[in-house]
PDB file with one MODEL, atoms N, CA, C and O in Angstrom:
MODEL        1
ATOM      1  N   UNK A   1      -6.345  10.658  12.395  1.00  0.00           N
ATOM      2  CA  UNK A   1      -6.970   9.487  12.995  1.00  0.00           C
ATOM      3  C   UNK A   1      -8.126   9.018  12.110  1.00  0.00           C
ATOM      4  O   UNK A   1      -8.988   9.844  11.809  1.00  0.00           O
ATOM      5  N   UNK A   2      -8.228   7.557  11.598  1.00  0.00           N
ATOM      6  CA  UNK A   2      -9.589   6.890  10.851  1.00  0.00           C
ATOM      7  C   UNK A   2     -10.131   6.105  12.106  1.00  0.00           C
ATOM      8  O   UNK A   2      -9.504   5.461  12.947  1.00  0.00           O
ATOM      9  N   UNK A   3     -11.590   6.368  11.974  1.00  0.00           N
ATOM     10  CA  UNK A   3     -12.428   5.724  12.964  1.00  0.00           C
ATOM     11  C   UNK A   3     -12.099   4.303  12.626  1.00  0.00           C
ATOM     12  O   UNK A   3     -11.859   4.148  11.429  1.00  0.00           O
ATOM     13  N   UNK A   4     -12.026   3.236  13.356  1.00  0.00           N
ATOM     14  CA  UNK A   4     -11.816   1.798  13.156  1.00  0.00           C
ATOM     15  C   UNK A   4     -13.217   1.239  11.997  1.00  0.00           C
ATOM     16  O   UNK A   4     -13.076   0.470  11.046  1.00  0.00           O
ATOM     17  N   UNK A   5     -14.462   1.873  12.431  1.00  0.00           N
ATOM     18  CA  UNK A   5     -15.181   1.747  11.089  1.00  0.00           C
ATOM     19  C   UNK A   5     -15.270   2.203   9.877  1.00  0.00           C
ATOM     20  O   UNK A   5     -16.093   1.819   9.047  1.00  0.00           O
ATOM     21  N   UNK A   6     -14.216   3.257   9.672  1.00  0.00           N
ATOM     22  CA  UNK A   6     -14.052   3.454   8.345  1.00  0.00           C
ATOM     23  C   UNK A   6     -13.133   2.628   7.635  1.00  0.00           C
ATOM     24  O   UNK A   6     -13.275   2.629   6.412  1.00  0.00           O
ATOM     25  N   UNK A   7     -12.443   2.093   7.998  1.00  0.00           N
ATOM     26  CA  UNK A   7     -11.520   0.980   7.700  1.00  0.00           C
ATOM     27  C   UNK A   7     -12.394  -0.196   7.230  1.00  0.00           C
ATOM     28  O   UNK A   7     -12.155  -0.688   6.127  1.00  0.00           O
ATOM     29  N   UNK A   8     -13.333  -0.652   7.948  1.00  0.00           N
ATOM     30  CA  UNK A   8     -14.504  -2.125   7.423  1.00  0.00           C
ATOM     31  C   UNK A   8     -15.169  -1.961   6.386  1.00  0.00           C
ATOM     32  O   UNK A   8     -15.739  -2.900   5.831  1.00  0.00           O
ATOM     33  N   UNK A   9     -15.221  -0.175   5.757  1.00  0.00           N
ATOM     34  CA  UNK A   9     -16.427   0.046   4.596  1.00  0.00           C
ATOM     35  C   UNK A   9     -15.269   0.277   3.328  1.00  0.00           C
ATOM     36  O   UNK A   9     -15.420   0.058   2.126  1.00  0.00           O
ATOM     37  N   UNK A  10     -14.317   0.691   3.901  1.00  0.00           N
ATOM     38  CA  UNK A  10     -12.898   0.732   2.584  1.00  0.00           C
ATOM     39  C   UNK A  10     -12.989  -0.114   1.573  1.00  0.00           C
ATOM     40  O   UNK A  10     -13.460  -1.251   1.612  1.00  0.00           O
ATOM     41  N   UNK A  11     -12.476   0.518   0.545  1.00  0.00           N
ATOM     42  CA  UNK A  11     -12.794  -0.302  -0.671  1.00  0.00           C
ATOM     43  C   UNK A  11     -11.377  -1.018  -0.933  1.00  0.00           C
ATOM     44  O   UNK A  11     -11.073  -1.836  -1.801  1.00  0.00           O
ATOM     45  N   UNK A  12     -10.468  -0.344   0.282  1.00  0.00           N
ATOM     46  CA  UNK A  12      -9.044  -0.827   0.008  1.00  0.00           C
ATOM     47  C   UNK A  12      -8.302  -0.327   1.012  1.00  0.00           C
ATOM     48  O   UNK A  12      -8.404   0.831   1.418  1.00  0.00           O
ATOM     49  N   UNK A  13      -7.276  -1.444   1.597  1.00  0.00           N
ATOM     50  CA  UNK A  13      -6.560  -0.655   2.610  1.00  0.00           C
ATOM     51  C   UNK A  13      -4.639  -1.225   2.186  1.00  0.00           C
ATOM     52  O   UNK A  13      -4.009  -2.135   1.647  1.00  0.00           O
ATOM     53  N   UNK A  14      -4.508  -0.300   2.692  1.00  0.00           N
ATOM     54  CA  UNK A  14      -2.453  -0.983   2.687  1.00  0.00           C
ATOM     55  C   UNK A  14      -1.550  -0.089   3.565  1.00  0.00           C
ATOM     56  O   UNK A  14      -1.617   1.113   3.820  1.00  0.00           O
ATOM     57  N   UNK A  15      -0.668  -1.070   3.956  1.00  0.00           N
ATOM     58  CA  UNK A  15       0.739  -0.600   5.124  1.00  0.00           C
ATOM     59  C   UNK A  15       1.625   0.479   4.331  1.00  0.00           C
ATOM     60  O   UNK A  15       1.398   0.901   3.197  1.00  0.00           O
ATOM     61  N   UNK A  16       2.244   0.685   4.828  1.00  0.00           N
ATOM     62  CA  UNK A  16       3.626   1.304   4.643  1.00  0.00           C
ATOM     63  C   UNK A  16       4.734   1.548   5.530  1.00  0.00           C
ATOM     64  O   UNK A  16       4.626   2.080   6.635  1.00  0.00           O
ATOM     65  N   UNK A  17       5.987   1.068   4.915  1.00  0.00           N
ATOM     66  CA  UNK A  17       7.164   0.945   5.781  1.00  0.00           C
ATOM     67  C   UNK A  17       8.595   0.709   5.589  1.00  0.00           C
ATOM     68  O   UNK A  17       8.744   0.097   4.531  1.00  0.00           O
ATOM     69  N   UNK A  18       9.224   0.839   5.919  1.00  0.00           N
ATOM     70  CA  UNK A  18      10.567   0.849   5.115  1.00  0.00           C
ATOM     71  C   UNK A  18      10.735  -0.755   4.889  1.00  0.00           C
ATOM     72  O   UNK A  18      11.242  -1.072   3.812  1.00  0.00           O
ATOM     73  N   UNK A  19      10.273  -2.076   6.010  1.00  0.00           N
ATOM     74  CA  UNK A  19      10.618  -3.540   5.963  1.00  0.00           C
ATOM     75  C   UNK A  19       9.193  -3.518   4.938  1.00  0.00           C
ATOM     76  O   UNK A  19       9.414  -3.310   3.745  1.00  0.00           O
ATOM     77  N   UNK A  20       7.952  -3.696   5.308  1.00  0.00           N
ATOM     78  CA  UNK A  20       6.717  -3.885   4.755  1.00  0.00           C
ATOM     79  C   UNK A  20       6.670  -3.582   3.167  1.00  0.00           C
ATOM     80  O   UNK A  20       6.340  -4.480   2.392  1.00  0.00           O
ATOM     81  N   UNK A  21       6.995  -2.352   2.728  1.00  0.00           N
ATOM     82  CA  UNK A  21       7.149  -1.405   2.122  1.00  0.00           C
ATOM     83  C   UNK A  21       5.555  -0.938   1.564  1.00  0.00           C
ATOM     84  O   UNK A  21       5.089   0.085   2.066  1.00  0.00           O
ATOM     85  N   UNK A  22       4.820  -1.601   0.648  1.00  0.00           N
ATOM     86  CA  UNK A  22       3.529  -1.588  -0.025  1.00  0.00           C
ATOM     87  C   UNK A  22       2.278  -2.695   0.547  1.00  0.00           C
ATOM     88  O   UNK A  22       1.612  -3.274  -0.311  1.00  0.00           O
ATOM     89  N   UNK A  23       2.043  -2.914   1.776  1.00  0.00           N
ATOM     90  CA  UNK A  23       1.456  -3.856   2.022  1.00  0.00           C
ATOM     91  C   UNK A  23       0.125  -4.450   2.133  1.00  0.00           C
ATOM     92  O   UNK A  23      -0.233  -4.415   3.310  1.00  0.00           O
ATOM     93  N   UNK A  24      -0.966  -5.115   1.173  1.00  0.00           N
ATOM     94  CA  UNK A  24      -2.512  -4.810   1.098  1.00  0.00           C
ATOM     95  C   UNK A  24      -2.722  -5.001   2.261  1.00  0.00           C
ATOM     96  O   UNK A  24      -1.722  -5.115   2.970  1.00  0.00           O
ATOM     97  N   UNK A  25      -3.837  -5.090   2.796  1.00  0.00           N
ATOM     98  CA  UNK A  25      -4.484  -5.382   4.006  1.00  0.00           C
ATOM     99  C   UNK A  25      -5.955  -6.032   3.360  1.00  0.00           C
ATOM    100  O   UNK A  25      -6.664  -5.510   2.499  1.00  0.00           O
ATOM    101  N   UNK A  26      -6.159  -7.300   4.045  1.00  0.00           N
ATOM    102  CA  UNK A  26      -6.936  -8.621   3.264  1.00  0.00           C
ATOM    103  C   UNK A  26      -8.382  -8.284   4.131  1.00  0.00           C
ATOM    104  O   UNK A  26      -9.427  -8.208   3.486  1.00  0.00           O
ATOM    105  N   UNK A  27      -8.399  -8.065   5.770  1.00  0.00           N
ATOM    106  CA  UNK A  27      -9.128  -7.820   6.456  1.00  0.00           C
ATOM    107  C   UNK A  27      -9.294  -6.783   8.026  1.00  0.00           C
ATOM    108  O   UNK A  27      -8.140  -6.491   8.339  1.00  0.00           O
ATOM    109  N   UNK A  28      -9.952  -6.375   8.708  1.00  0.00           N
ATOM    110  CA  UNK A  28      -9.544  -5.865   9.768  1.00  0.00           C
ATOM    111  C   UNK A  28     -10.433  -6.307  11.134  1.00  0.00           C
ATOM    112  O   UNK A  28     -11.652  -6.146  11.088  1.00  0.00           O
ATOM    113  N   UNK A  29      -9.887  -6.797  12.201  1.00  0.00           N
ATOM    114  CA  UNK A  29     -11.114  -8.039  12.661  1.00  0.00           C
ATOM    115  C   UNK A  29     -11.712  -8.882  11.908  1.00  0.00           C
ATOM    116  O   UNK A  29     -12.907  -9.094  12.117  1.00  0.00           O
ATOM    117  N   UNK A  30     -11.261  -9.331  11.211  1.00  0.00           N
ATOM    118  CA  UNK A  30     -11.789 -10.788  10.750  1.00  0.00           C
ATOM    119  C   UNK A  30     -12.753  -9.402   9.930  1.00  0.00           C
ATOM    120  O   UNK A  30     -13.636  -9.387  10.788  1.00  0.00           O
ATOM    121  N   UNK A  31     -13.032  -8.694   9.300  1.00  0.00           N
ATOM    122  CA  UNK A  31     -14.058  -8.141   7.890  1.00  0.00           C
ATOM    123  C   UNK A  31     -12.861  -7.977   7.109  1.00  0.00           C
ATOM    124  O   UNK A  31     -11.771  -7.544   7.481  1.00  0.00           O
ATOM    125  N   UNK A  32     -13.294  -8.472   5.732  1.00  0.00           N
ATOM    126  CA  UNK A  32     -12.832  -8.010   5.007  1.00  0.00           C
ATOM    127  C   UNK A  32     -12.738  -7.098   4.364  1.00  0.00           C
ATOM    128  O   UNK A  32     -13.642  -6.299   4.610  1.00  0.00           O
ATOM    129  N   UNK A  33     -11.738  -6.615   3.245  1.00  0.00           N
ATOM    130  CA  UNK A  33     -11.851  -5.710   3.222  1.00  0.00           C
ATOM    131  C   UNK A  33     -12.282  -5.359   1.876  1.00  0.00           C
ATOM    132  O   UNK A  33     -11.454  -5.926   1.163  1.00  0.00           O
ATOM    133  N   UNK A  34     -13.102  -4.749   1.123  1.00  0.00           N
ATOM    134  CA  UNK A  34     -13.140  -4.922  -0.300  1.00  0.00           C
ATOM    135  C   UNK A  34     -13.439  -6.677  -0.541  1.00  0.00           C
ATOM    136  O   UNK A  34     -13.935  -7.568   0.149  1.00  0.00           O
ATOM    137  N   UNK A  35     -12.742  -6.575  -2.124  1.00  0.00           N
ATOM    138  CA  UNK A  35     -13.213  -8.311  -1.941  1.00  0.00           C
ATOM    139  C   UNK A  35     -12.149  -9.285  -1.741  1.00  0.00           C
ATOM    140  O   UNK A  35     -11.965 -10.298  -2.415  1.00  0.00           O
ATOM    141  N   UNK A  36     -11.422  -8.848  -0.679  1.00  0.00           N
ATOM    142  CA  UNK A  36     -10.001  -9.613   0.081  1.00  0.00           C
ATOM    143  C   UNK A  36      -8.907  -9.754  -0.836  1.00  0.00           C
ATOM    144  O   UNK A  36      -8.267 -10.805  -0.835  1.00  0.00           O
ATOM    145  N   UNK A  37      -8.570  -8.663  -1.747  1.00  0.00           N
ATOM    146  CA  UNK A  37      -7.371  -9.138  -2.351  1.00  0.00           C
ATOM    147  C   UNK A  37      -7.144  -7.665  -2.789  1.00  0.00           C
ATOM    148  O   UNK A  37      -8.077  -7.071  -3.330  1.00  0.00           O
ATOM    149  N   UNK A  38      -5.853  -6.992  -2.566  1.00  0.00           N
ATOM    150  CA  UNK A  38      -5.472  -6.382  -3.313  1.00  0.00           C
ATOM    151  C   UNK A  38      -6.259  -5.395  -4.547  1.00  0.00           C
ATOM    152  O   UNK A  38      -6.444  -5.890  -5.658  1.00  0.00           O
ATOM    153  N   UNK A  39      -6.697  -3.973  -4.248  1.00  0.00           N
ATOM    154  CA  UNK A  39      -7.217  -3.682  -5.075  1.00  0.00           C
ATOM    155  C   UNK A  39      -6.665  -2.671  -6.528  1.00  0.00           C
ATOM    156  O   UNK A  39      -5.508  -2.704  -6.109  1.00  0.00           O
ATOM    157  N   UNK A  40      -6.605  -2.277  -7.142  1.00  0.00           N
ATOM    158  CA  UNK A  40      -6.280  -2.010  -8.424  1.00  0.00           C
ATOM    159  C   UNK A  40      -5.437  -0.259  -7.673  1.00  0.00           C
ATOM    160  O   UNK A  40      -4.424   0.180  -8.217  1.00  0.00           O
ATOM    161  N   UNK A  41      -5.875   0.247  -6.834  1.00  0.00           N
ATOM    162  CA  UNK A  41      -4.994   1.822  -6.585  1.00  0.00           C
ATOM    163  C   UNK A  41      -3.672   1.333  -5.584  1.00  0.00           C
ATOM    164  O   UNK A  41      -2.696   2.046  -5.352  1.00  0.00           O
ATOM    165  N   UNK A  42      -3.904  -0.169  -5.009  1.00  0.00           N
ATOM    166  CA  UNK A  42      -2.884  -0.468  -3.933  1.00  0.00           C
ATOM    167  C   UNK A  42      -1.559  -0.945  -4.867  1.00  0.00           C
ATOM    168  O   UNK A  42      -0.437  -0.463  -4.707  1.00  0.00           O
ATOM    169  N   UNK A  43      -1.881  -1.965  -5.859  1.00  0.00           N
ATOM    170  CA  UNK A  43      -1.185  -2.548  -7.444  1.00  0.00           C
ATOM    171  C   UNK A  43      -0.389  -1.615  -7.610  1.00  0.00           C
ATOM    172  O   UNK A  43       0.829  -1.683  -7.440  1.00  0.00           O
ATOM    173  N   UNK A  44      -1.317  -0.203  -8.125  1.00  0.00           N
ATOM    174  CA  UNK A  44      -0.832   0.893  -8.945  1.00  0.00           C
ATOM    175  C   UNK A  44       0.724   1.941  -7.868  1.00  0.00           C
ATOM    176  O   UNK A  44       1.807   2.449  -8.156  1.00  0.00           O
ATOM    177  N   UNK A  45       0.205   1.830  -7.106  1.00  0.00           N
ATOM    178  CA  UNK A  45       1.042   2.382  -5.890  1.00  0.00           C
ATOM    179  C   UNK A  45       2.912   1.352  -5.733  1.00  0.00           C
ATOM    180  O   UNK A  45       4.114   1.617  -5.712  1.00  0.00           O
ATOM    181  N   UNK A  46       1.841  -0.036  -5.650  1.00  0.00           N
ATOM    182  CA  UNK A  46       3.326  -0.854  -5.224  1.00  0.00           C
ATOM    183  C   UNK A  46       4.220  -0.648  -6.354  1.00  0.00           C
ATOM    184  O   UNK A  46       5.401  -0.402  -6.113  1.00  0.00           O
ATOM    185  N   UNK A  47       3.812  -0.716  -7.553  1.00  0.00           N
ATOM    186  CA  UNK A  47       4.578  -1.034  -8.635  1.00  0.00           C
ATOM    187  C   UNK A  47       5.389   0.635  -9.131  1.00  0.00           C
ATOM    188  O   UNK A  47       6.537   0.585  -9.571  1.00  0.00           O
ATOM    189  N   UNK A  48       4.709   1.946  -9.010  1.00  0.00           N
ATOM    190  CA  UNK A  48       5.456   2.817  -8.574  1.00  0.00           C
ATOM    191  C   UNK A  48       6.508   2.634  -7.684  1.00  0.00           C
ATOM    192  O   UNK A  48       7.674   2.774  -8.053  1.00  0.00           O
ATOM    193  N   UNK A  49       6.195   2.325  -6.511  1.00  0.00           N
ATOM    194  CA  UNK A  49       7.227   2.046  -5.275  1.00  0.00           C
ATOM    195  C   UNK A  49       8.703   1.321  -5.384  1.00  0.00           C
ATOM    196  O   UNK A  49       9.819   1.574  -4.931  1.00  0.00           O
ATOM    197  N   UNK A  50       7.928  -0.090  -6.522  1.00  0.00           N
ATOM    198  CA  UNK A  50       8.701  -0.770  -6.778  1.00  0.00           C
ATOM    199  C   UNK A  50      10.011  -0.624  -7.956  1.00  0.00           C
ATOM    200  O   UNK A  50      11.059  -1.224  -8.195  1.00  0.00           O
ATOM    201  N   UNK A  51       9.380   0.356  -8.420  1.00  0.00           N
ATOM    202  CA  UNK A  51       9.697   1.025  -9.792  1.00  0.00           C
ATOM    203  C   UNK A  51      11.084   1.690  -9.545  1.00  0.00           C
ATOM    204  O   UNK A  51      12.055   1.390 -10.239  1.00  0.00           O
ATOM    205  N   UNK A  52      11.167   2.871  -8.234  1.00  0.00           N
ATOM    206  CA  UNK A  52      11.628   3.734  -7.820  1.00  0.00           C
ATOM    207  C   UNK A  52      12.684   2.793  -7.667  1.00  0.00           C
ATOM    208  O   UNK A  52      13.540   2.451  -8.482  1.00  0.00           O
ATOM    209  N   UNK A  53      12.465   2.385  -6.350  1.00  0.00           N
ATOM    210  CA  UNK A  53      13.499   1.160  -5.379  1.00  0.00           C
ATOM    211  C   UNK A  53      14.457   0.286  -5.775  1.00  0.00           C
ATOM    212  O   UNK A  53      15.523   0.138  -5.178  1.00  0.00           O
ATOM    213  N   UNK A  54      13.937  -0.651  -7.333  1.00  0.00           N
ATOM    214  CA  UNK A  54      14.502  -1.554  -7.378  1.00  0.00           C
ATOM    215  C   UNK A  54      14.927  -1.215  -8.627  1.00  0.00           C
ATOM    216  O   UNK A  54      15.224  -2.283  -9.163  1.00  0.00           O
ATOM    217  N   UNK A  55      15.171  -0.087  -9.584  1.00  0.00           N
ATOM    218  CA  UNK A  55      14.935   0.347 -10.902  1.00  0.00           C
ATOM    219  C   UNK A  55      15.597   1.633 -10.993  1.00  0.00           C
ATOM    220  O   UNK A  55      16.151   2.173 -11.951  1.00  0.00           O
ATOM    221  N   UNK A  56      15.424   2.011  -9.793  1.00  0.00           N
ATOM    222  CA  UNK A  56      16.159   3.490  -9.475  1.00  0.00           C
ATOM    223  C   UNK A  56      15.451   4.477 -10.582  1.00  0.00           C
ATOM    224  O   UNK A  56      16.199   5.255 -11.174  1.00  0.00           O
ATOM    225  N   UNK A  57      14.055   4.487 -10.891  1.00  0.00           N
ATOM    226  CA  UNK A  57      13.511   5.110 -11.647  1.00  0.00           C
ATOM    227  C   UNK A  57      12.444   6.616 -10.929  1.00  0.00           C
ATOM    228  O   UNK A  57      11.228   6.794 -11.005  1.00  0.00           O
ATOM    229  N   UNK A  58      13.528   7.478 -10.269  1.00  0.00           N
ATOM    230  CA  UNK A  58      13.337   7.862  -8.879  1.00  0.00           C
ATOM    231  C   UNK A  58      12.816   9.516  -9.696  1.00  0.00           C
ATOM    232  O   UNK A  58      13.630  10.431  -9.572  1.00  0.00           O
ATOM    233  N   UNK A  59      11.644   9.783 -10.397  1.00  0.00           N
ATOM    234  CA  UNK A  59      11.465  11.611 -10.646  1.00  0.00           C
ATOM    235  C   UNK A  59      10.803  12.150  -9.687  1.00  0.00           C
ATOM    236  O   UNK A  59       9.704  12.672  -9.873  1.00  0.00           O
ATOM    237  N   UNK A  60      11.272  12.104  -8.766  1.00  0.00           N
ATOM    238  CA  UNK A  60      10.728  13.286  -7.330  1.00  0.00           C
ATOM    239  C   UNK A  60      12.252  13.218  -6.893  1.00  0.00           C
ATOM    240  O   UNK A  60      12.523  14.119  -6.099  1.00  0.00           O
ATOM    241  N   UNK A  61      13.216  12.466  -7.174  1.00  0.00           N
ATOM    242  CA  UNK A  61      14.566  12.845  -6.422  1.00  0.00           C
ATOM    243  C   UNK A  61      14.537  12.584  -4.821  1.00  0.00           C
ATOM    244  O   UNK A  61      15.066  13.409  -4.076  1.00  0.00           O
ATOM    245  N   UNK A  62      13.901  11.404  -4.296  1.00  0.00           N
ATOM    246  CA  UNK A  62      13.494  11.249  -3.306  1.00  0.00           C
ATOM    247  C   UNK A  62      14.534  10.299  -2.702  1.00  0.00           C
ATOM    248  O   UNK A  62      14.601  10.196  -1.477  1.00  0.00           O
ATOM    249  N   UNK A  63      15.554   9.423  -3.709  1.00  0.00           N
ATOM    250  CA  UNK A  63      16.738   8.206  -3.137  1.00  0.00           C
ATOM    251  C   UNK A  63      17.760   9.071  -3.114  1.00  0.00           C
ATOM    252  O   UNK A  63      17.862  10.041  -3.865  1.00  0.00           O
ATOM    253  N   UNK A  64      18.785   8.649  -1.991  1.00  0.00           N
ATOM    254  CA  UNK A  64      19.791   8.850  -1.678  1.00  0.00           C
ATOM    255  C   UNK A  64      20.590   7.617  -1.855  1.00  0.00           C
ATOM    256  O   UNK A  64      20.559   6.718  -1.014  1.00  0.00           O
ATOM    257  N   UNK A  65      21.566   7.531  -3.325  1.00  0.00           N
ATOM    258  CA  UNK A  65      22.179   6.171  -3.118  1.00  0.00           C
ATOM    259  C   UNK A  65      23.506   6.675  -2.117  1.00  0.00           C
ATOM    260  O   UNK A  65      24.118   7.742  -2.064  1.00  0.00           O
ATOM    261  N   UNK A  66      23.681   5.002  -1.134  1.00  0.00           N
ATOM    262  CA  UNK A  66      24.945   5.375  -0.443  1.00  0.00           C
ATOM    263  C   UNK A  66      25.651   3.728  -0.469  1.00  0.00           C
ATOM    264  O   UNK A  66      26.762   3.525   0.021  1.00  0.00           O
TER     265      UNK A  66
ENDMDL
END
């Protein structure tokens, strides 16, 4: 569990989900979050993610193609 105020002092927040998949998060109640865009460890993450998924560039052996 994150206290709802640790979320407002974050320097960065993002979703995750199988539809969503990598998703920043801009604000939480109307604060923003960081300086409202996407920060440089959320980037670094999607483009791994994206890497895996769409590239099949998968070294943890984590896809199951079917």
């Amino acid at each position: 569990m994150i206290p709802r105020e640790g979320l407002y002092i974050a320097d960065e927040v993002f979703l995750t989900g199988s539809a969503a998949e990598i998703t920043p998060v801009r604000s939480v109640d109307g604060i923003r979050i960081g300086n409202g865009r996407p920060g440089p460890i959320s980037r670094k993450i999607r483009r791994a993610f994206l890497k895996i998924v769409e590239e099949g560039k998968d070294p943890f052996g984590w896809l199951d193609f079917i």
